[in-house]
mmCIF file as gemmi writes it, N, C-alpha and C atoms, coordinates in Angstrom:
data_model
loop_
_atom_site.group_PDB
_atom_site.id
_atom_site.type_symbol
_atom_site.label_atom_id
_atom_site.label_alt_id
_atom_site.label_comp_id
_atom_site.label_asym_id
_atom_site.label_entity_id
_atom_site.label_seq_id
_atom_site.pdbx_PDB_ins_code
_atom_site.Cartn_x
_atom_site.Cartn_y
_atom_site.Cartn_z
_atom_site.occupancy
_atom_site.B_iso_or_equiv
_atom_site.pdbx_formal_charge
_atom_site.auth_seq_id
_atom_site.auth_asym_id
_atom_site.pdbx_PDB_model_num
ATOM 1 N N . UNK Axp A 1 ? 0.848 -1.179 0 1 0 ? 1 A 1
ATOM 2 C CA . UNK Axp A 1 ? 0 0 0 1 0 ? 1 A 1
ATOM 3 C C . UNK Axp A 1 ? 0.89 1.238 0 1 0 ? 1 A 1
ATOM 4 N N . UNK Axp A 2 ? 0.484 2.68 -1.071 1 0 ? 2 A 1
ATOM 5 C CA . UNK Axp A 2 ? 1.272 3.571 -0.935 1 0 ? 2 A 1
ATOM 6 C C . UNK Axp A 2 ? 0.825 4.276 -0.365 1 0 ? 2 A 1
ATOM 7 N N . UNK Axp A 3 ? 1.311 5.573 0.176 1 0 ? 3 A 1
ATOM 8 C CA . UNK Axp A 3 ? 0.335 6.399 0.631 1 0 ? 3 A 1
ATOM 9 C C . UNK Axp A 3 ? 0.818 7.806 0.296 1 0 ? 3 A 1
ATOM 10 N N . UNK Axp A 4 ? 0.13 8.114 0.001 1 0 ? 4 A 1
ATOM 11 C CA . UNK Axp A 4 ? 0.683 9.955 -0.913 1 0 ? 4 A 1
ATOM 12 C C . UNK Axp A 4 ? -0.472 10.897 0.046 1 0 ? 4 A 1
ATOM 13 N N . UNK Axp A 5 ? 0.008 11.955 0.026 1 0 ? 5 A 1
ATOM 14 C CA . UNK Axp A 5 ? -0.527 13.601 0.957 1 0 ? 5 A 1
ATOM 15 C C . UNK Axp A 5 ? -0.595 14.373 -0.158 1 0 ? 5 A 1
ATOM 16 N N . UNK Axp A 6 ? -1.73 14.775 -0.071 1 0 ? 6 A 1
ATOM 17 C CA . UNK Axp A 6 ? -2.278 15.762 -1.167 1 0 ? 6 A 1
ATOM 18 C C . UNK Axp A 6 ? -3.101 16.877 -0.428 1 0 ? 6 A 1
ATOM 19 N N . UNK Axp A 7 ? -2.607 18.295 -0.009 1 0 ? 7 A 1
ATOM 20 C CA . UNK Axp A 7 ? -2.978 19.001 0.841 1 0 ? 7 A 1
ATOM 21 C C . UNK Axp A 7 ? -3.864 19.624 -0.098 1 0 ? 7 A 1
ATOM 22 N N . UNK Axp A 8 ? -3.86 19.494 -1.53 1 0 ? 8 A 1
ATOM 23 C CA . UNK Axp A 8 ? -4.506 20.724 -2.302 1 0 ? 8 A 1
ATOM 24 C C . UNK Axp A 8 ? -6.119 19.74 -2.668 1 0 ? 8 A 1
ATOM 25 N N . UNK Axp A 9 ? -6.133 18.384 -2.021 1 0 ? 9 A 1
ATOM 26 C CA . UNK Axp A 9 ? -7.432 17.384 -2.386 1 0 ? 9 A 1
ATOM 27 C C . UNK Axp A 9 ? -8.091 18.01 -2.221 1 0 ? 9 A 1
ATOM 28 N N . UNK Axp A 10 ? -9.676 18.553 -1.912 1 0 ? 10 A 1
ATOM 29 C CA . UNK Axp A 10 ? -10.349 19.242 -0.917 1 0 ? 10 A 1
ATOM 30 C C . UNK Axp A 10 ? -12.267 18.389 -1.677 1 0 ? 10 A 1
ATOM 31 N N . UNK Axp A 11 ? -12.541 18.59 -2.045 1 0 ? 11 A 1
ATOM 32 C CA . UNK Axp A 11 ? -13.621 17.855 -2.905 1 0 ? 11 A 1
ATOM 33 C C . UNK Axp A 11 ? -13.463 16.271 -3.111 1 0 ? 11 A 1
ATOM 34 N N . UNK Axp A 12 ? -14.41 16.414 -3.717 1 0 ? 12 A 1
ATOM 35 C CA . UNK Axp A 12 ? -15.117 15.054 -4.025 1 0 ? 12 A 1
ATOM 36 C C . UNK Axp A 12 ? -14.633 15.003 -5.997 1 0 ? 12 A 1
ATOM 37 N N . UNK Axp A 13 ? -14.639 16.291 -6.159 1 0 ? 13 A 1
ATOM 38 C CA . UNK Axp A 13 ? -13.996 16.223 -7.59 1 0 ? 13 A 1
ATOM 39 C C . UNK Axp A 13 ? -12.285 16 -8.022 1 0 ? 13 A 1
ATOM 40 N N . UNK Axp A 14 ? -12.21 16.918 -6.77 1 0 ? 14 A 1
ATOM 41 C CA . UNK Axp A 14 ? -10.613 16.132 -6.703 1 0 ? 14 A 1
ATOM 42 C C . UNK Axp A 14 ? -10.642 14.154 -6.899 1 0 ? 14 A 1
ATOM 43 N N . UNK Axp A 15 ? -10.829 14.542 -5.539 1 0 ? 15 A 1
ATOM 44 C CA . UNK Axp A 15 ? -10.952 12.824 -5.469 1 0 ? 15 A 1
ATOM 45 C C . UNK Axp A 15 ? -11.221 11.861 -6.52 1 0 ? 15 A 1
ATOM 46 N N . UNK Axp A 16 ? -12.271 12.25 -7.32 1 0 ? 16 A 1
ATOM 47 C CA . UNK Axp A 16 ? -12.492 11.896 -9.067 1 0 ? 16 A 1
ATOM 48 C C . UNK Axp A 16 ? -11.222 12.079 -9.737 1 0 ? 16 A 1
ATOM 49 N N . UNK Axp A 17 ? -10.738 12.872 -9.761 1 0 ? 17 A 1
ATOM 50 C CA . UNK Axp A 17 ? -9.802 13.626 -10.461 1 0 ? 17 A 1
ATOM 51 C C . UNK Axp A 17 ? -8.899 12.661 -10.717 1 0 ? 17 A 1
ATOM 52 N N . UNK Axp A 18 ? -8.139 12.937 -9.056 1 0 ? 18 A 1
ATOM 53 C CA . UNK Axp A 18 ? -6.905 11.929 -8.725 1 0 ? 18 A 1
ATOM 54 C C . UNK Axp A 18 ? -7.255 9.976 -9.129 1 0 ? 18 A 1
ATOM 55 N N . UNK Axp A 19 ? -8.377 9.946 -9.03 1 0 ? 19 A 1
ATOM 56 C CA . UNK Axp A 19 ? -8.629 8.448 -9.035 1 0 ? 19 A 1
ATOM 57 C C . UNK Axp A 19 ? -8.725 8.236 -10.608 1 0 ? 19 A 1
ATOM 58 N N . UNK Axp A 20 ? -9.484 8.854 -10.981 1 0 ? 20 A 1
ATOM 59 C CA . UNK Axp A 20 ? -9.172 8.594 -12.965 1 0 ? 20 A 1
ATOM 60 C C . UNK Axp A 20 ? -8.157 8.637 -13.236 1 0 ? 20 A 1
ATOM 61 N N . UNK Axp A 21 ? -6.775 9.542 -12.475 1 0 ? 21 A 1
ATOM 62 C CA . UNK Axp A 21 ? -5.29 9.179 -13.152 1 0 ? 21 A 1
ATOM 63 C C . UNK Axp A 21 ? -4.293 8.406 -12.666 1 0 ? 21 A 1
ATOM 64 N N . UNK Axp A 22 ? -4.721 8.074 -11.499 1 0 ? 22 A 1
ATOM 65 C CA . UNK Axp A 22 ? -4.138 6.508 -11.209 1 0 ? 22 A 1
ATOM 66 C C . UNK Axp A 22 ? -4.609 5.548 -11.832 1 0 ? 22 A 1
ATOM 67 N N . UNK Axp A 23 ? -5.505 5.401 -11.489 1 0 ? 23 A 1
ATOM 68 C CA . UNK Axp A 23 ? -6.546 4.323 -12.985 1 0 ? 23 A 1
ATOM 69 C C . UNK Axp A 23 ? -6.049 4.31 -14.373 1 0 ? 23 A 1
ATOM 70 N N . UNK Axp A 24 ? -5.368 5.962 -14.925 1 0 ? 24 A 1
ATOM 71 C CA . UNK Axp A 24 ? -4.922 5.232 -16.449 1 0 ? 24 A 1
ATOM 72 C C . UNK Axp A 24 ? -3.593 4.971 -16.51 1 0 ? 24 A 1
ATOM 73 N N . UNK Axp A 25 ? -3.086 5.208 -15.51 1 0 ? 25 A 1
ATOM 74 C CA . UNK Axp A 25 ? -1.841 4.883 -14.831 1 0 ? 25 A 1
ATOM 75 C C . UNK Axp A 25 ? -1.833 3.324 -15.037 1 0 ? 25 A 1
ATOM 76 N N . UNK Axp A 26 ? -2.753 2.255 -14.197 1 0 ? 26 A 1
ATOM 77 C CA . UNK Axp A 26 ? -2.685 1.36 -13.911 1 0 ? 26 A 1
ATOM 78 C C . UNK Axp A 26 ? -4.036 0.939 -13.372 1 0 ? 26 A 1
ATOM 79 N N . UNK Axp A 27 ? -4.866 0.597 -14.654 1 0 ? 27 A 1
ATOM 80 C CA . UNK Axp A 27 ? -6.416 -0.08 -14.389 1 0 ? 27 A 1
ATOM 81 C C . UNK Axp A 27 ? -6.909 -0.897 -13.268 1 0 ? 27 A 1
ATOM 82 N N . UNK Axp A 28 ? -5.136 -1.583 -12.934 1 0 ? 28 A 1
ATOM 83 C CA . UNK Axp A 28 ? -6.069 -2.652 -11.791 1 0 ? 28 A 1
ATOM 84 C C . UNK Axp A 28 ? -5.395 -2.226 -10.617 1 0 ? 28 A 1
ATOM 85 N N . UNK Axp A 29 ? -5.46 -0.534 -10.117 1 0 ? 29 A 1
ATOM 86 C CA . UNK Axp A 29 ? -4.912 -0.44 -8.96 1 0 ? 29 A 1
ATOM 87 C C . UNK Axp A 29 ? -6.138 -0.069 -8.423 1 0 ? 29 A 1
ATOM 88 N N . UNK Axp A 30 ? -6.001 0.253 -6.993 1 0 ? 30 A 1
ATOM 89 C CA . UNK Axp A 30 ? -7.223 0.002 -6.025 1 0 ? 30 A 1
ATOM 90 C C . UNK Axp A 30 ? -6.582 1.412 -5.334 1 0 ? 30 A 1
ATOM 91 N N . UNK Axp A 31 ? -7.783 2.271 -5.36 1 0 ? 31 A 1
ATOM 92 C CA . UNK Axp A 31 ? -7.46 3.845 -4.357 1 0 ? 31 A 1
ATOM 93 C C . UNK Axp A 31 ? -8.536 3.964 -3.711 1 0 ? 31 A 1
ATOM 94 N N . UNK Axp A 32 ? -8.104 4.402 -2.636 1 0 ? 32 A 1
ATOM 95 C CA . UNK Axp A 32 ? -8.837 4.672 -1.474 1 0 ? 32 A 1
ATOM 96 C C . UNK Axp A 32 ? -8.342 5.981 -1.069 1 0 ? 32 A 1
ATOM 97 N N . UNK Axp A 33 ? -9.472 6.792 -0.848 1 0 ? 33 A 1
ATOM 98 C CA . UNK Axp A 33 ? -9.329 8.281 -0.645 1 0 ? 33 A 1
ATOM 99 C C . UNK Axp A 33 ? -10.202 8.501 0.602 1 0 ? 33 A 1
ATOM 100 N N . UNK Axp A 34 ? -9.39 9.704 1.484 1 0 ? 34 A 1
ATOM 101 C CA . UNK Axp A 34 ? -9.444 9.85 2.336 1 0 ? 34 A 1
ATOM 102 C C . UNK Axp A 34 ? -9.521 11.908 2.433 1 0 ? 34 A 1
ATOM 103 N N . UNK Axp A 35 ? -10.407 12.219 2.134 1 0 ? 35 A 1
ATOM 104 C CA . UNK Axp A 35 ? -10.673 13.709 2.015 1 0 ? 35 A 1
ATOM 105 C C . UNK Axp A 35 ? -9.904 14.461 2.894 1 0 ? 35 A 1
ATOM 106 N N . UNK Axp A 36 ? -10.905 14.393 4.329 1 0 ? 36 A 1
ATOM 107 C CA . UNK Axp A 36 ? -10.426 14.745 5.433 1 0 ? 36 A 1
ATOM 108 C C . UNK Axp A 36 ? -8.807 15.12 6.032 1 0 ? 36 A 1
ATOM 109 N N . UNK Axp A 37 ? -8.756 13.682 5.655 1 0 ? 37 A 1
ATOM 110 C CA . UNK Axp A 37 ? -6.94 13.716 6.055 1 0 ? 37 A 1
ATOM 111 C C . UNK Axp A 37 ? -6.25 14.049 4.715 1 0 ? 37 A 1
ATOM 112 N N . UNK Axp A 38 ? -6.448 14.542 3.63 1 0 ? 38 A 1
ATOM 113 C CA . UNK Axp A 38 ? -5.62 14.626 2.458 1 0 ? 38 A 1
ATOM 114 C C . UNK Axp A 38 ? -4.894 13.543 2.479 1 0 ? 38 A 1
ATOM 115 N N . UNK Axp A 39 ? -5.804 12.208 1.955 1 0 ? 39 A 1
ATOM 116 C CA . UNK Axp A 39 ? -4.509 11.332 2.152 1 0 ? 39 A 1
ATOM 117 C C . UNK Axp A 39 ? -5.189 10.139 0.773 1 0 ? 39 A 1
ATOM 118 N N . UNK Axp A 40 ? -4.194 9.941 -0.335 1 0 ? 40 A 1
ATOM 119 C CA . UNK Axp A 40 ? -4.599 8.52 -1.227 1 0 ? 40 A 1
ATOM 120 C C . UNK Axp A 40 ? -3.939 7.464 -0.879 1 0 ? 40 A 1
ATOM 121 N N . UNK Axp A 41 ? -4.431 6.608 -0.709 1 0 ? 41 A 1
ATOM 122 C CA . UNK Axp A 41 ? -3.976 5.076 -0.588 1 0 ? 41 A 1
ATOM 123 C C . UNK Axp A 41 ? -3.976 4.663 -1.664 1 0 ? 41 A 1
ATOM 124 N N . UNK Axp A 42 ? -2.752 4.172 -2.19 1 0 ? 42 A 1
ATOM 125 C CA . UNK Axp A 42 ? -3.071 3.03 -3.638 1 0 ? 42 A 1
ATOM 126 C C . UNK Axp A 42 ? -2.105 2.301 -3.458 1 0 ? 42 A 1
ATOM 127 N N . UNK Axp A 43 ? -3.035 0.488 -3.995 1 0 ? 43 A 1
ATOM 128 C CA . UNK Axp A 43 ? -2.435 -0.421 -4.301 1 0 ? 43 A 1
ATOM 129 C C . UNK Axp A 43 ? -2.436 -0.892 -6.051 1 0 ? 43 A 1
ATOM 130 N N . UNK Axp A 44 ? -0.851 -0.833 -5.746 1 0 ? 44 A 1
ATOM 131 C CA . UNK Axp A 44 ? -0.451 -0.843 -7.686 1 0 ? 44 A 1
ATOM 132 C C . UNK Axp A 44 ? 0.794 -1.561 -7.427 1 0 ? 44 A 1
ATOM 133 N N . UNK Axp A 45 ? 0.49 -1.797 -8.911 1 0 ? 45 A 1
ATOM 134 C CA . UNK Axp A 45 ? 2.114 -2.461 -9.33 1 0 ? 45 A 1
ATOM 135 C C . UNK Axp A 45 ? 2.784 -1.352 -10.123 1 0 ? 45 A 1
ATOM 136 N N . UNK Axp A 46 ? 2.482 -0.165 -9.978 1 0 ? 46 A 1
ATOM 137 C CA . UNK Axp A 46 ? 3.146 0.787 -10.327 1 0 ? 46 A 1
ATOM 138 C C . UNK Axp A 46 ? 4.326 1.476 -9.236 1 0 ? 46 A 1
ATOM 139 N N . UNK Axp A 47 ? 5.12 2.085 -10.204 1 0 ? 47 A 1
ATOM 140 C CA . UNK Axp A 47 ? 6.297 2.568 -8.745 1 0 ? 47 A 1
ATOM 141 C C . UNK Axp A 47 ? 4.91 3.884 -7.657 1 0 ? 47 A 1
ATOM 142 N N . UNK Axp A 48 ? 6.045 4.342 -6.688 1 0 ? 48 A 1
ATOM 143 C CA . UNK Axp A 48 ? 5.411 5.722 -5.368 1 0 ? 48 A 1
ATOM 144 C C . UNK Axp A 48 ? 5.861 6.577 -6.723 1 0 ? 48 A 1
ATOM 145 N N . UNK Axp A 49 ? 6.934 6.812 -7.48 1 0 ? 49 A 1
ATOM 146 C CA . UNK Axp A 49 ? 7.322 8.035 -8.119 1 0 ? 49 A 1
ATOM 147 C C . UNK Axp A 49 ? 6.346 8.137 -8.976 1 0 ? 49 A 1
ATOM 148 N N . UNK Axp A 50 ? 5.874 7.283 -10.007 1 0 ? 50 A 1
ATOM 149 C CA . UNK Axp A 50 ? 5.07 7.607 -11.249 1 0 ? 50 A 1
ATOM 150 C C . UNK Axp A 50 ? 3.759 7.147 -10.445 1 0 ? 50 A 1
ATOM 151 N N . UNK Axp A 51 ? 2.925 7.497 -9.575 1 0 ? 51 A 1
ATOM 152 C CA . UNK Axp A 51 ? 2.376 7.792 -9.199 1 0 ? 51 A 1
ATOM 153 C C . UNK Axp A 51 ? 1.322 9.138 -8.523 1 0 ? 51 A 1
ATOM 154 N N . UNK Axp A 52 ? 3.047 9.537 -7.499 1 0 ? 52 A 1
ATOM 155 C CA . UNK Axp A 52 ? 3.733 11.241 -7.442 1 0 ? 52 A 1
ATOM 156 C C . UNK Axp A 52 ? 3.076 11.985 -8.937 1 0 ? 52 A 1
ATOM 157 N N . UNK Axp A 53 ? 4.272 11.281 -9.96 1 0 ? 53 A 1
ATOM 158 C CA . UNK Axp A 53 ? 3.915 12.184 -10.737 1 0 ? 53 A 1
ATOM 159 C C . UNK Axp A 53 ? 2.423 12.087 -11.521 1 0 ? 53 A 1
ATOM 160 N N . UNK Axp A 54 ? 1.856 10.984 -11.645 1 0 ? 54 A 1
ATOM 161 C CA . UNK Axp A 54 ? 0.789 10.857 -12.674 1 0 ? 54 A 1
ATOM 162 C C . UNK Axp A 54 ? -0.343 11.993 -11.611 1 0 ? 54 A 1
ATOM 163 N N . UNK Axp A 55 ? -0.694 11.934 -10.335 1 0 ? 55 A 1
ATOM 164 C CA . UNK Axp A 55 ? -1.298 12.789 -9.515 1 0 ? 55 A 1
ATOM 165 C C . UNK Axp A 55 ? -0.906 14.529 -10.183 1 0 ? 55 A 1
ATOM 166 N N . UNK Axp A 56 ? 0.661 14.641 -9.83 1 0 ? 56 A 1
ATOM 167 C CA . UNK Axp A 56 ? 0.88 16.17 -10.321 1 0 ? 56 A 1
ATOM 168 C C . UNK Axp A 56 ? 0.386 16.183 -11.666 1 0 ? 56 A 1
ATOM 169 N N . UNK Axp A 57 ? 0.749 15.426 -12.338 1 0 ? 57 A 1
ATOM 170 C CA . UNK Axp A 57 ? 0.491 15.807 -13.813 1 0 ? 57 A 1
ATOM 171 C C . UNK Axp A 57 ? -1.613 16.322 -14.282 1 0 ? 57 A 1
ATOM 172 N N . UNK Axp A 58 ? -1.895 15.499 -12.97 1 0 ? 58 A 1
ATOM 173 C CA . UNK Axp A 58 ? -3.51 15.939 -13.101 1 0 ? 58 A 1
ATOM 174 C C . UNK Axp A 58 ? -4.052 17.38 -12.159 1 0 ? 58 A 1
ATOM 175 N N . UNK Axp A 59 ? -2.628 17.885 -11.699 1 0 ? 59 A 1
ATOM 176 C CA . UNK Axp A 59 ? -2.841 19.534 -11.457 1 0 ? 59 A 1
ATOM 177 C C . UNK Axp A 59 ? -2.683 19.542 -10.337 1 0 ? 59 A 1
ATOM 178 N N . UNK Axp A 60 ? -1.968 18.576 -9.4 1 0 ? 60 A 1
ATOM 179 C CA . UNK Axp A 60 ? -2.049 18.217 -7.367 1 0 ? 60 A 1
ATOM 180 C C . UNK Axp A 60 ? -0.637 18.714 -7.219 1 0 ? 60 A 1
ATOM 181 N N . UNK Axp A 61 ? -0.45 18.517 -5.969 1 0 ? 61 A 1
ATOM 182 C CA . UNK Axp A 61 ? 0.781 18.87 -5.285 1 0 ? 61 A 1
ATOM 183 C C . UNK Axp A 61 ? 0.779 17.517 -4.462 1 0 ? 61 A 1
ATOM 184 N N . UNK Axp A 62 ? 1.329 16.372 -4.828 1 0 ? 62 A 1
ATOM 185 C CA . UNK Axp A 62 ? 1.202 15.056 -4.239 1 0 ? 62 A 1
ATOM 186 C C . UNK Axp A 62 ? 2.553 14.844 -3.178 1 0 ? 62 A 1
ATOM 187 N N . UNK Axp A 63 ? 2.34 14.885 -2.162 1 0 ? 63 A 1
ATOM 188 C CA . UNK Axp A 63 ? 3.39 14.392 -1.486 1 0 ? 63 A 1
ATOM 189 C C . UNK Axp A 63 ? 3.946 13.282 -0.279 1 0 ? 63 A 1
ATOM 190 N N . UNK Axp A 64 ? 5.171 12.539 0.06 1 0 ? 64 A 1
ATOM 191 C CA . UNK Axp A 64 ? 5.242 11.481 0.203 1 0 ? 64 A 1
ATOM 192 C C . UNK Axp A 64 ? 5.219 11.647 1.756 1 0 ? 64 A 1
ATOM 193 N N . UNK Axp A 65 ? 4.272 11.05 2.52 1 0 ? 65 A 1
ATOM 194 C CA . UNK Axp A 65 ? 3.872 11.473 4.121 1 0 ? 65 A 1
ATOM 195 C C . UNK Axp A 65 ? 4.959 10.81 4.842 1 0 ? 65 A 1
């Protein structure tokens, strides 16, 4: 399980956001979002970095807690 800090999450559209680009990242990863705490959980067979980045690249400030 990874776990990335995203202070700029704040919505429910975020949360969409971020989860559609882990998803084309890697279809069969599993995210679990956590609003409150600015916090994504994902399980992937993808690396923490291209993760990091696939999040920034969808407009976040993703960082490693």
């Amino acid at each position: 399980m990874i776990e990335i800090k995203v202070p700029d999450m704040t919505c429910s559209h975020c949360s969409s956001t971020i989860t559609k680009a882990v998803k084309d990242l890697d279809p069969a990863a599993t995210v679990d979002i956590s609003l409150p705490d600015h916090l994504v959980r994902v399980e992937s067979k993808a690396s923490k970095d291209a993760l990091l980045h696939c999040i920034a690249d969808a407009g976040y400030t993703p960082q490693s807690p």
